[in-house]
C-alpha positions as CSV (number, residue, x, y, z in Angstrom):
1,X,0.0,0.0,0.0
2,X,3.2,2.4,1.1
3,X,4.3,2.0,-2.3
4,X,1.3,2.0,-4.5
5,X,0.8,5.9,-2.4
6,X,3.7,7.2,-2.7
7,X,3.4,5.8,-6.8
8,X,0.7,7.9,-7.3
9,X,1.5,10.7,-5.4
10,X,4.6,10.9,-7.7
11,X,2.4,10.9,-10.9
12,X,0.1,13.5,-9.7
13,X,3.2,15.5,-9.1
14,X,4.3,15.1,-12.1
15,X,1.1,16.2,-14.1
16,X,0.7,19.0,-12.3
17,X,4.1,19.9,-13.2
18,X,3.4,19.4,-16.8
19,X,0.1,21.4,-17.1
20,X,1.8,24.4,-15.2
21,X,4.5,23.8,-17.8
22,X,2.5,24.5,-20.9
23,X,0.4,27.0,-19.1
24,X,3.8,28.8,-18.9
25,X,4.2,28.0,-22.7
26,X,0.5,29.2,-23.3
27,X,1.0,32.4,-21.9
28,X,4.7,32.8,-23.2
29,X,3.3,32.0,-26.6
30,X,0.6,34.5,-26.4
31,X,3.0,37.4,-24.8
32,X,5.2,36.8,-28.3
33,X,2.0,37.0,-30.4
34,X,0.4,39.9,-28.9
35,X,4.2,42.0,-29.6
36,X,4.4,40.8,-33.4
37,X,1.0,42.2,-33.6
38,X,1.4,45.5,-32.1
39,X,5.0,45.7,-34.1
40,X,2.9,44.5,-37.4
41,X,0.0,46.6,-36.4
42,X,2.6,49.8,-36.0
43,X,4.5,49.2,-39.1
44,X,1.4,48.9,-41.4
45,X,-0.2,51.9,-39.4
46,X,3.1,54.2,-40.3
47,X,2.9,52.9,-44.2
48,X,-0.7,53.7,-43.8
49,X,-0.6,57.2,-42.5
50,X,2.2,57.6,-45.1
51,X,0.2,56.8,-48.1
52,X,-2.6,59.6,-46.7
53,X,-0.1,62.0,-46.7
54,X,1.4,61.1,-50.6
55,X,-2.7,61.2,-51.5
56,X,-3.9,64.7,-51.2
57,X,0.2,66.0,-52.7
58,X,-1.2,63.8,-55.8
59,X,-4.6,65.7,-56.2
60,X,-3.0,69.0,-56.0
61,X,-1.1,68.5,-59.5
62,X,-2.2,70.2,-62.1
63,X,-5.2,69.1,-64.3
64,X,-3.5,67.4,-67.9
65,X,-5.1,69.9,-69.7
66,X,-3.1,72.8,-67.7
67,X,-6.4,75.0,-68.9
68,X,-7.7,78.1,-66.3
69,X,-10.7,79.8,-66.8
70,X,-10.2,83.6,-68.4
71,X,-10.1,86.6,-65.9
72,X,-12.5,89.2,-66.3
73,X,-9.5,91.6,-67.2
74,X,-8.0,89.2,-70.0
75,X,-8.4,90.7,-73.7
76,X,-10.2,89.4,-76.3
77,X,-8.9,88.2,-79.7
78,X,-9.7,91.3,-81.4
79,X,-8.0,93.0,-78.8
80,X,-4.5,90.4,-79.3
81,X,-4.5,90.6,-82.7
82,X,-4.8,94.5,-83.0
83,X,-1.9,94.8,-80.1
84,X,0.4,92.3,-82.0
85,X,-0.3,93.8,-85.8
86,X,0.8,97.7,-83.9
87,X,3.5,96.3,-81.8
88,X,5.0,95.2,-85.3
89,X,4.5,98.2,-87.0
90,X,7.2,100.6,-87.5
91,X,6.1,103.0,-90.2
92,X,3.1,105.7,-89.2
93,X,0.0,106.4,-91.2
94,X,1.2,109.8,-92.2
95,X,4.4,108.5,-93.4
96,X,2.4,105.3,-95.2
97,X,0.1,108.7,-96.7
98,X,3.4,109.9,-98.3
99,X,5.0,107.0,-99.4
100,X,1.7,106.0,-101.3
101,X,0.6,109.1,-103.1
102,X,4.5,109.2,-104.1
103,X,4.3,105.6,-105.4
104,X,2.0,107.1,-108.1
105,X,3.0,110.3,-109.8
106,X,0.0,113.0,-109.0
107,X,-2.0,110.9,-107.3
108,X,-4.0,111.4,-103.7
109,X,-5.0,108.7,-101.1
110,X,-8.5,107.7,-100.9
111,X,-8.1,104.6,-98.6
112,X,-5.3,103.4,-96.4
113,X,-5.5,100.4,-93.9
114,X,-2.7,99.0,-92.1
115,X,-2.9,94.8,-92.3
116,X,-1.3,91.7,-91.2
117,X,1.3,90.2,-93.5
118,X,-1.1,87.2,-93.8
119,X,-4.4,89.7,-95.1
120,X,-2.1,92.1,-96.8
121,X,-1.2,88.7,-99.3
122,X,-4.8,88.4,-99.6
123,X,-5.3,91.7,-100.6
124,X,-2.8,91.6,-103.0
125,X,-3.4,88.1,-104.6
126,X,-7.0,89.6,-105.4
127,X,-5.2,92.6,-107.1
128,X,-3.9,92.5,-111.0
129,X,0.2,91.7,-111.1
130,X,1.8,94.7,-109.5
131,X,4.8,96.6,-111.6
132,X,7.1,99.9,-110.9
133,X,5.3,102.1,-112.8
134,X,1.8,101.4,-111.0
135,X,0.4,100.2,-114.3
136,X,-0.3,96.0,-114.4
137,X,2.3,94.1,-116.1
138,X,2.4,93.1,-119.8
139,X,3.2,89.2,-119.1
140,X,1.4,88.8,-116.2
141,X,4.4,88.6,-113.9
142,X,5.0,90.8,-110.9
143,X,7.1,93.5,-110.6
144,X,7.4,94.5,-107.0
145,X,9.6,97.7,-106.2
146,X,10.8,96.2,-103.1
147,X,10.2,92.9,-101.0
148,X,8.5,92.8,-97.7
149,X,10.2,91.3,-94.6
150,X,8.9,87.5,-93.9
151,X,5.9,88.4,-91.9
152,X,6.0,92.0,-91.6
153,X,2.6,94.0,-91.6
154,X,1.9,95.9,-94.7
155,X,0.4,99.1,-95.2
156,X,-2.3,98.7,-97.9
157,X,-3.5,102.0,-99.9
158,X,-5.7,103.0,-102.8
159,X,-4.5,106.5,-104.7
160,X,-6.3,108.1,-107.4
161,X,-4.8,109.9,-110.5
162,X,-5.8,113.0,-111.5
163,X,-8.4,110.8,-113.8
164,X,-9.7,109.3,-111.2
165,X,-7.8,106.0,-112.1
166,X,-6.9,103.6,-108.7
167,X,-3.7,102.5,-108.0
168,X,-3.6,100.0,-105.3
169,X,-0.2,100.2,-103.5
170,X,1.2,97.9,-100.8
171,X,3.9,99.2,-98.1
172,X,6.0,97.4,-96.0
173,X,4.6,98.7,-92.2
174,X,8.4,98.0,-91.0
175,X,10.7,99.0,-93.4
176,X,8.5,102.2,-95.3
177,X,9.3,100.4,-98.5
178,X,7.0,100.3,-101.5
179,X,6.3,96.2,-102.3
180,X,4.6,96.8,-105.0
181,X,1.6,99.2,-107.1
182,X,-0.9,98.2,-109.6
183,X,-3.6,100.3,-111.2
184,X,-7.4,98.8,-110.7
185,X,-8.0,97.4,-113.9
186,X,-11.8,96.9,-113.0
187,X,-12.9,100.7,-113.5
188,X,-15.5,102.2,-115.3
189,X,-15.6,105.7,-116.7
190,X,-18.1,106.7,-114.2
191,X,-16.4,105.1,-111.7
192,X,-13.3,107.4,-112.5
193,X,-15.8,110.5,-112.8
194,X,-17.2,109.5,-109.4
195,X,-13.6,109.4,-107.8
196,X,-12.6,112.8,-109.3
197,X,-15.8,114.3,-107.9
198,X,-14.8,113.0,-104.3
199,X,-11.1,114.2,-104.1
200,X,-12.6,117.8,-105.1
201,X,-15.1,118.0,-102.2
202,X,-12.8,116.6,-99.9
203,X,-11.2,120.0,-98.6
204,X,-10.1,117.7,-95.8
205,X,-6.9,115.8,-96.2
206,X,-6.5,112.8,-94.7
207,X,-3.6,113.8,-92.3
208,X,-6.6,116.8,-91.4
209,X,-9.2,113.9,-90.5
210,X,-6.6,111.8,-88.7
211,X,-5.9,114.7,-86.5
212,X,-9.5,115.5,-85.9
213,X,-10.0,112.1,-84.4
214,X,-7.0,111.8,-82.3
215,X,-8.1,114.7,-81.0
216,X,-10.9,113.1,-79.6
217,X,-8.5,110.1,-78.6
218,X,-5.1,109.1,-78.2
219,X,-4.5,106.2,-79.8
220,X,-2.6,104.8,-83.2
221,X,-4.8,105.6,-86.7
222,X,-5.4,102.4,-88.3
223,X,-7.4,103.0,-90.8
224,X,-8.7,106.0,-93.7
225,X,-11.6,105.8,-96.0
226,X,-13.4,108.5,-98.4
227,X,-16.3,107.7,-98.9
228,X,-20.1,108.6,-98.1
229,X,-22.1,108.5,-95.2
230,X,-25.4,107.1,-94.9
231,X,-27.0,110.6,-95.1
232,X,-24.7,110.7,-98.1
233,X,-22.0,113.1,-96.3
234,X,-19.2,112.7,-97.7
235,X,-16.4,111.6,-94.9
236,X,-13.4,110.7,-93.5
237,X,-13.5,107.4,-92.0
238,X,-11.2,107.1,-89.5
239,X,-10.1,104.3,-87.2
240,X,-8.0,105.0,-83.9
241,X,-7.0,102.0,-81.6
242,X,-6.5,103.6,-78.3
243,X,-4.1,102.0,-75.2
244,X,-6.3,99.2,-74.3
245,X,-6.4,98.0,-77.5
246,X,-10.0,98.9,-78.7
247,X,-11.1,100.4,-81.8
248,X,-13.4,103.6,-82.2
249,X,-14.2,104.3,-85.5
250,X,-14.7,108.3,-86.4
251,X,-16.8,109.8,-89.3
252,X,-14.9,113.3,-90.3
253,X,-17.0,115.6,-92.3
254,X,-14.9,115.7,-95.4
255,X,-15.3,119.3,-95.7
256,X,-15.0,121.2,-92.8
257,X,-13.3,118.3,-90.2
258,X,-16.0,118.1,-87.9
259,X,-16.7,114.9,-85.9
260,X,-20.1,113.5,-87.1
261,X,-20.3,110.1,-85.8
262,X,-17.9,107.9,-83.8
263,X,-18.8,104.4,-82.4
264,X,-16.2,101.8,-80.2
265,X,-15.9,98.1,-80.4
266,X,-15.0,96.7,-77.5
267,X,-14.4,93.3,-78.6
């Protein structure tokens, strides 16, 4: 009996030390878990929080079109276009006036317009071939006086003869030079009377109208045109591009210099 007792005593002994045993292991085991997880947790928290900061860096690129909406202030393409075509110009409209009415021997200018390079070809494409003497050429070929620097803006004018006769003559707006002159070969007899009629009523010259609207604004003259009014006043019609890059237009009484109309675009 002594030694069956003490026998089981032993094994009880033993078990228990066993199951505290893995209880220790248990408990071990689950102290090493718990800090892989809170090292795991913290690492994927710190990528985490890192990738919310890269996110709203990313959304505050530019869009791929790199567009922005206009400002109130911003000009329009009128307004571009006319401060581009003056910014290139070198030669003034009174100096254009001479040049032209000395490109044709006797003549006076009726019309004057100062164009880009671009409409100016246009303009002159339209025309009969150009030649020296203002007079179209015999074989069809041009015969500029001068050449016009690659893209420069031309001053385009129409001078009359003593007969009434056109002459359209182009002017280079940066050098002064004459390109070329060519007389309207499209002209009736009346057309030529009418012409002749206008020049003597006009007491106003054009350099007169030109400084009867720049006395209304400062600006750059653009633009010069005989011609009748709707009341059938004969005029001076004048265009003057002020600072900001608008055009007014002025009607000049053709007779006495007076300002009869005047209207600005503000495009």
């Amino acid at each position: 009996m002594t030694r069956d007792s003490h026998a089981k005593n032993t094994g009880f002994l033993r078990a228990h030390r066993l199951r505290a045993a893995g209880v220790a292991c248990v408990a071990l085991s689950a102290a090493l878990l718990t800090g892989c997880g809170q090292d795991s947790g913290t690492s994927t928290t710190t990528k985490t929080s890192e990738a919310a900061r890269a996110v709203p860096e990313a959304t505050t690129s530019p869009s791929p079109s790199g567009s922005e909406s206009a400002s109130p202030g911003q000009m329009t393409e009128d307004q571009q276009e006319r401060k581009d075509l003056i910014s290139a110009t070198k030669v003034t409209y009174d100096k254009a006036v001479t040049t032209a009415e000395g490109a044709v021997k006797g003549s006076k200018l009726i019309e004057l317009e100062l164009k880009s390079a671009e409409d100016a070809a246009d303009d002159e494409s339209a025309s009969p071939s150009p030649s020296p003497t203002g007079s179209p050429s015999p074989t069809g070929s041009p015969s500029p006086t001068g050449s016009a620097m690659a893209g420069s803006p031309q001053w385009v004018a129409t001078v009359a003869a003593k007969t009434g006769a056109k002459h359209k003559v182009h002017i280079d707006a940066v050098s002064g030079k004459v390109i070329s002159s060519a007389e309207d070969a499209d002209q009736s007899t009346s057309d030529k009377a009418k012409t002749v009629k206008r020049m003597t009523e006009a007491k106003q010259t054009p350099q007169d109208a030109a400084k009867a609207a720049l006395a209304k604004k400062k600006g750059t003259v653009t633009s010069l045109d005989l011609d009748d009014n709707d009341q059938g006043t004969l005029i001076w019609k004048t265009d003057v591009v002020t600072k900001d890059w608008k055009k007014t237009t002025f009607d000049i009484d053709a007779s006495n210099g007076s300002v009869v109309h005047q209207e600005t675009d503000n495009d």
